[in-house]
N, C-alpha and C positions, 0 to 999 in steps of 0.2 A: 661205283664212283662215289667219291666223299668231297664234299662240297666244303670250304672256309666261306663265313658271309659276313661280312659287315657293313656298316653306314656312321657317318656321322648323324649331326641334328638336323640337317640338308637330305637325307636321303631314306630316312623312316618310311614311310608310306611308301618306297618301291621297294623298298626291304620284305617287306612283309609280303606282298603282290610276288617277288621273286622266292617267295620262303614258301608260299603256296601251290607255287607252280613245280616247286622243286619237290613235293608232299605229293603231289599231284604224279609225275614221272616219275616215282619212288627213290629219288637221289637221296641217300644219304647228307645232312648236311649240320652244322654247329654253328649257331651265331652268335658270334663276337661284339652284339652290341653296334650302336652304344643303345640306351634305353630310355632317352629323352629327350622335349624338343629343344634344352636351355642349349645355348652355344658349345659344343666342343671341336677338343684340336683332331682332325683328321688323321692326322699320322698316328695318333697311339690306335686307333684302330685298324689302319693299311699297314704298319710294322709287325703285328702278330699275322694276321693271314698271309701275309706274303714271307712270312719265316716260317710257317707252318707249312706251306705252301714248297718254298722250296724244301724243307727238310723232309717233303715226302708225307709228313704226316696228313695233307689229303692230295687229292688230286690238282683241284680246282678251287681257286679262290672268286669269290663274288666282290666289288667293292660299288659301295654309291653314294654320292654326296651330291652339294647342289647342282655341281657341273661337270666334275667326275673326273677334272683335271688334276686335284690337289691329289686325291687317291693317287692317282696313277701315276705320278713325278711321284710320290713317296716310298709306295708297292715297288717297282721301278730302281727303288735304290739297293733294294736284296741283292744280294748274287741270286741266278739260277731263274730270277723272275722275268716272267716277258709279259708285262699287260700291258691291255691293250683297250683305251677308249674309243667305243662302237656306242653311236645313235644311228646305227640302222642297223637292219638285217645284213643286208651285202657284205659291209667291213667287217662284224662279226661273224660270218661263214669265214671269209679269205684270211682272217687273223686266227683262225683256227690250221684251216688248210695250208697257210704259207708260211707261219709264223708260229705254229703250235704256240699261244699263246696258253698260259695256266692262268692266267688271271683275267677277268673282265670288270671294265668301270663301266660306270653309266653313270650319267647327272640327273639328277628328279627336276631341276628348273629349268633342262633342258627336254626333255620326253616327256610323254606320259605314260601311266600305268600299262596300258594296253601293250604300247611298242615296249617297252621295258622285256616285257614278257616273250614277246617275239625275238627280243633277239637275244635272249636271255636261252628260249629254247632253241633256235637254233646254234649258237655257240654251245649248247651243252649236248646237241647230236653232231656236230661236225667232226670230222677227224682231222689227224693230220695225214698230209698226202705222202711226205717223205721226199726220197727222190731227193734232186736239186733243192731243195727247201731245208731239209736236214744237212746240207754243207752247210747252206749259209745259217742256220743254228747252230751249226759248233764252230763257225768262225767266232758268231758272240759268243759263245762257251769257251773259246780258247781265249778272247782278249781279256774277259771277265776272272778268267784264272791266272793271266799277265799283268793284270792292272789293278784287283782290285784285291 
């Protein structure tokens, strides 16, 4: 598996926590940044992993900022992309299993380090189930090739 990972200036410190744990389960992974705490704009970094993302060149995309909603309305705007923001374990397992999600957000001023990690690892061992869950993924696969 190949991992996309970025943060804005909101989400450093779980970056790094999630970059060690992914070192740790020997995941391949490339971070996008960004590399400071001065203010920056979210989208130039959730526009490249979620186009990386979908063009197949990795698997799974990581994204976090301070609440992990701007990533995810941005990520979100690709075609092909389904992320998904999880401050817990639970939604991160079911958004893998239901929703084969390729991207996960997380908010650093929403969680901490610890949980970050938890459900970071579990959304990166969960599979998808298929079955009934894969219609309703290509129903969005098919409106996304009608619409957008």
């Amino acid at each position: 598996m190949k991992v996309a990972i970025a943060s804005d200036h909101g989400g450093i410190r779980i970056r790094e926590e999630i970059k060690a744990l992914l070192d740790e389960m020997g995941i391949e992974y490339t971070d996008f940044g960004c590399d400071c705490e001065t203010s920056v704009d979210y989208p130039d970094y959730a526009f490249p992993v979620a186009e990386k993302v979908a063009r197949g060149e990795f698997d799974r995309g990581i994204l976090i900022c301070g609440t992990g909603i701007g990533m995810t309305i941005a990520a979100n705007k690709v075609k092909g992309v389904r992320c998904a923001l999880c401050h817990d374990v639970y939604s991160a397992k079911l958004t893998r299993m239901h929703n084969d999600s390729n991207i996960l957000a997380m908010g650093e001023r929403v969680i901490g380090p610890g949980l970050a990690r938890e459900i970071a690892k579990a959304w990166l061992e969960t599979e998808f189930e298929g079955g009934r869950h894969a219609r309703r993924i290509g129903k969005i696969a098919d409106y996304e090739n009608k619409h957008l």
